[in-house]
N, C-alpha and C positions, 0 to 999 in steps of 0.2 A: 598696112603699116604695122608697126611694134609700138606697143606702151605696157606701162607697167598700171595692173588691173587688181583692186581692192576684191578680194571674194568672202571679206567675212574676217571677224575677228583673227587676226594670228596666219592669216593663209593670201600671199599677191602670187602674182607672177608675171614675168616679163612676157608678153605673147604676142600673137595676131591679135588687132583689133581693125573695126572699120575705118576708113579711111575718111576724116570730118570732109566736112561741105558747107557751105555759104547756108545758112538756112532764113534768117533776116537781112535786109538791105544796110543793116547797120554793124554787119555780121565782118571779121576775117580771117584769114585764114593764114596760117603763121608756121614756115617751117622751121623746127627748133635745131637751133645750134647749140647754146650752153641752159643746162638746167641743175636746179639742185634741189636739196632733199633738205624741206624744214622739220624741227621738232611738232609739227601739229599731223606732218605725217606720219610719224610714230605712232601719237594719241590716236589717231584712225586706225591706223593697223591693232594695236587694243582693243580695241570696240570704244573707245571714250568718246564717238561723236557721232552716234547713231541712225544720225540723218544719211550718211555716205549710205549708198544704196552698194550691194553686192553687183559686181560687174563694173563698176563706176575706175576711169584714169585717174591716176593719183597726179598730184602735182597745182602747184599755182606759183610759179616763180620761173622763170624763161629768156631767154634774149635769143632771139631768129631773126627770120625774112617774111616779110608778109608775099605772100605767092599767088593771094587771090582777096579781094575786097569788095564786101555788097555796093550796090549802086548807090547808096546812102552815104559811103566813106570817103569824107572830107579830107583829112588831116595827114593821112598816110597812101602812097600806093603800092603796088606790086614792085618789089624790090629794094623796097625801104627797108633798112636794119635797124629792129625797133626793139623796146625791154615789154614785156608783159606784163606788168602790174598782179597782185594779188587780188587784185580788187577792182570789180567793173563795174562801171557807171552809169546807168540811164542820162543821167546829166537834165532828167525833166522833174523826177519826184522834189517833195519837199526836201527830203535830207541832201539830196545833190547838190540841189540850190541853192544851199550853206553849204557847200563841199565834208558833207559829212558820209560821204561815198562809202563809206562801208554798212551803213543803216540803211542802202538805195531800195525803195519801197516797189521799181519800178521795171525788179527781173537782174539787178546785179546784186551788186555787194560780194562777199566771197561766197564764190559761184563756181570756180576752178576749183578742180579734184576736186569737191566738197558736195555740190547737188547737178552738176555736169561736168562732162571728162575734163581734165585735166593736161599739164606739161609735162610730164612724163612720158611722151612718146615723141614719135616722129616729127609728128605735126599736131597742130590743136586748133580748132576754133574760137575765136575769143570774138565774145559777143559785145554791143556797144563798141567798136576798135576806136573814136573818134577821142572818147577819155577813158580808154582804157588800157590801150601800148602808148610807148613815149620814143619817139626820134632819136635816136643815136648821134652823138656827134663818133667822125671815123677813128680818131685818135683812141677813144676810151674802149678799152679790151673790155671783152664779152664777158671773163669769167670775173670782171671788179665791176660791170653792168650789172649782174644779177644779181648780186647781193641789195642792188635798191630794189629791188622786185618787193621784198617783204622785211626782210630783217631789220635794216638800217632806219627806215620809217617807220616800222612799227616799233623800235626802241626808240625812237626819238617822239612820234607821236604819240604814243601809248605809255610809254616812260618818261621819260623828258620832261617834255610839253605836258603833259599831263598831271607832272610830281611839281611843276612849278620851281622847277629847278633854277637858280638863282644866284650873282657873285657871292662868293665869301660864304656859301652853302654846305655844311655836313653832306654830301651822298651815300647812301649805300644801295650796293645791287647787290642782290641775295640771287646767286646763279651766274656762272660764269660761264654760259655755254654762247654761242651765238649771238643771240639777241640778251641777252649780258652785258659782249666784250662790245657787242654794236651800243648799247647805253653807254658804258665806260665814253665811248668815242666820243661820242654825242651831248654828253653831258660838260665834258671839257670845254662844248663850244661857249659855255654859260660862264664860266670860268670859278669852279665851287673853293672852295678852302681847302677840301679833299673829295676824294672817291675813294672810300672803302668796298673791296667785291670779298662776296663770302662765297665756297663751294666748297663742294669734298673733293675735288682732282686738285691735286696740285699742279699738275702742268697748265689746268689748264687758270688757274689761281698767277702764274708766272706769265700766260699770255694775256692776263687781265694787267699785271704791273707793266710790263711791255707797250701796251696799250694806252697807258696814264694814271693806273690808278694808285694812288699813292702807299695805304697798306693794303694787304691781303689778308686774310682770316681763313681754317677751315670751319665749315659749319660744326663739326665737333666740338671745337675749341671754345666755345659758349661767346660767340661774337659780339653779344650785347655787353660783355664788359668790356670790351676793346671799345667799342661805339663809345660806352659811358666814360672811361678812361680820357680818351681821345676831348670829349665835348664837355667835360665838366660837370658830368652827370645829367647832360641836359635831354640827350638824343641826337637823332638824324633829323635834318630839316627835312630829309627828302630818303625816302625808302623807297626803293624799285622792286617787285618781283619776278623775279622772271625764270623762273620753274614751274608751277603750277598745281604744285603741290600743299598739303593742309599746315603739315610743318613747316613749311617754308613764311606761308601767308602768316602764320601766328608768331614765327620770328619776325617777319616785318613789324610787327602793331607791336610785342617788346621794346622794339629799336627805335620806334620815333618820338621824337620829343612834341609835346604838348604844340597846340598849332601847324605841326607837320602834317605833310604828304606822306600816304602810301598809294604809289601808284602803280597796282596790277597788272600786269602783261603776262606772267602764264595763262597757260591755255589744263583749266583744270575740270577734271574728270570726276573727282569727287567731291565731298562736303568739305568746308572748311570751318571752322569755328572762328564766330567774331565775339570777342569776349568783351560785350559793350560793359559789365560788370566792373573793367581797367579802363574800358575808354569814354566811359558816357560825358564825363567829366573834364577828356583833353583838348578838346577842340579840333579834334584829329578830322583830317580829310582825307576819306579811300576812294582812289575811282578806280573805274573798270573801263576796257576800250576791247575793241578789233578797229583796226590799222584801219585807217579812211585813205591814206597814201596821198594827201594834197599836200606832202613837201617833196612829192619824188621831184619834182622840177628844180626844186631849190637842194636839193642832195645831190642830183644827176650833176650841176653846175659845179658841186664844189668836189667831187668826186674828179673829173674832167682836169680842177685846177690842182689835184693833187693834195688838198685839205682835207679829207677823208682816207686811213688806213684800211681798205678793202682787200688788197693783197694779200692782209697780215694774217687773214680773217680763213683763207681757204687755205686748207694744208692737205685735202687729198682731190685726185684729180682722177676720172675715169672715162671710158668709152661710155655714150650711151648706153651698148648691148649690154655692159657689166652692172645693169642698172641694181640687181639680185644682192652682186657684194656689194653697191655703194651703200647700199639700204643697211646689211650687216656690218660695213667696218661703222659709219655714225649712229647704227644703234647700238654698240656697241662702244663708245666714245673715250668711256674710264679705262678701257684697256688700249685701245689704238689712238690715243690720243686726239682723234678725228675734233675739229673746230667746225667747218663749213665743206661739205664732199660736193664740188661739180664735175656733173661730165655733160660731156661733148668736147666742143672747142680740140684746141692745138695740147696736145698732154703733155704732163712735167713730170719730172721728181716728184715724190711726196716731200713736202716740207717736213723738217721738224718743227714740231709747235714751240712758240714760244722763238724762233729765230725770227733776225731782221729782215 
């Protein structure tokens, strides 16, 4: 088969690779229809996550067929249309045990493209399959399935959920890419006072207001007086980040007001500076997460009932083979306005960002 293969900082390439196989009873085997290209595959291809061993399939996000399943495999069979999760589960360690699946002590956690091949090819293995694909219902298209693979959870889990997002709540998300306009979405469910999104695209700052969020800001524009404006000098009860970057982090800890959340979701490569100096004093709360995905169940549902904007979310669409340019038009994002890039499935137009 073909996958797209990490060789080192700055250098993949779509090629032959071997053909996965059942190797645990608890093991399956999944042929991919629709996959996409998250921002933490970027930070690989940089070198920012040094564990990706050279050789290693990129990819942890997927909706296929499972086409072969170890002896061990409960919950799905051969021919089931099922979503791949970012995230695999022993389902026996401590962390599983509290569904905290992405810390699994016991051979998963993020395990896809990351320390074993990946969804970026043809096919993939995905290990644990009993909590680690989810069952499709027929109705819900492939390419608004994969978007719960990792985005939509981990801005809700890692963001959201984790900022203690709350009625009548200030928001800001600082990053309006993906898992951004996936917070924006997700944070409406809470029902805030507002959502402020900050970025330097404007398109894609327009697909954040499209989205729900009440103002827009560019990060240039010095955000934190819009924030202070806005709330009476108070802050954001709740700051999301979701870039990953040092600038971005210290504009967060600016923007929240005393007793606030800042709740982490970049995936950062470098230092950042916490300037306890400004915050010893506010009662400020940062957390940090990777995506555990125990609400893909509860997102899959409401995604199905048409409560979730997934659609709005993907604006370029490709063959798997073109896997080379998906990777160039979304790294490239500030110029092609790229939001969410899948290929496989049935092809479209490219949207323009920012339309209904």
């Amino acid at each position: 088969m073909k996958g797209y293969v990490f060789h080192g900082p700055g250098r993949s390439a779509w090629e032959e690779v071997p053909d996965p196989a059942i190797k645990e009873p608890t093991d399956a085997v999944v042929r991919v229809d629709v996959v996409t290209i998250c921002g933490t595959d970027l930070h690989i291809l940089k070198g920012d996550v040094p564990e990706v061993r050279p050789g290693t399939v990129l990819g942890h996000e997927a909706v296929g067929e499972i086409v072969e399943a170890g002896g061990d495999v409960r919950t799905v069979r051969p021919g089931d249309r099922v979503l791949v999760s970012c995230i695999s589960a022993c389902g026996r360690c401590a962390y599983c045990r509290q569904g905290t699946y992405g810390q699994c002590r016991g051979g998963g956690g993020w395990i896809l493209g990351h320390l074993i091949d990946g969804t970026q090819a043809e096919y993939v293995r995905v290990p644990y399959a009993d909590l680690s694909v989810h069952s499709l219902p027929g109705a819900l298209d492939s390419a608004d399935a994969v978007l719960l693979a990792d985005i939509l959870p981990t801005a809700y889990e890692v963001g959201v959920l984790n900022g203690h997002v709350r009625p009548g709540d200030t928001v800001v998300i600082v990053g309006a890419g993906p898992v951004g306009l996936a917070a924006v979405a997700t944070a409406r469910l809470f029902s805030p006072e507002r959502i402020i999104a900050v970025d330097l695209a404007p398109a894609r700052l327009e697909a954040a207001r499209q989205l729900g969020a009440d103002a827009v800001v560019e990060a240039r524009e010095t955000p934190e007086e819009l924030v202070a404006d806005l709330t009476d000098g108070l802050g954001a009860d709740v700051v999301i980040e979701a870039v990953g970057a040092p600038e971005s982090f210290e504009l967060c800890t600016r923007m929240v007001r005393p007793g606030g959340h800042v709740a982490n979701v970049g995936v950062h490569g470098t230092p950042a500076v916490l300037h306890l100096e400004d915050l010893w004093s506010r009662n400020v709360t940062i957390t940090t997460g990777l995506v555990d995905t125990h609400s893909t169940p509860t997102l899959l549902r409401m995604t199905a009932a048409g409560r979730l904007p997934t659609s709005r979310l993907v604006t370029h669409t490709f063959p798997l083979n073109r896997m080379e340019e998906a990777y160039e038009v979304f790294a490239h994002a500030a110029d092609t306005g790229a939001l969410k890039v899948v290929l496989g499935g049935e092809q479209h137009e490219v949207v323009v960002v920012g339309a209904a």
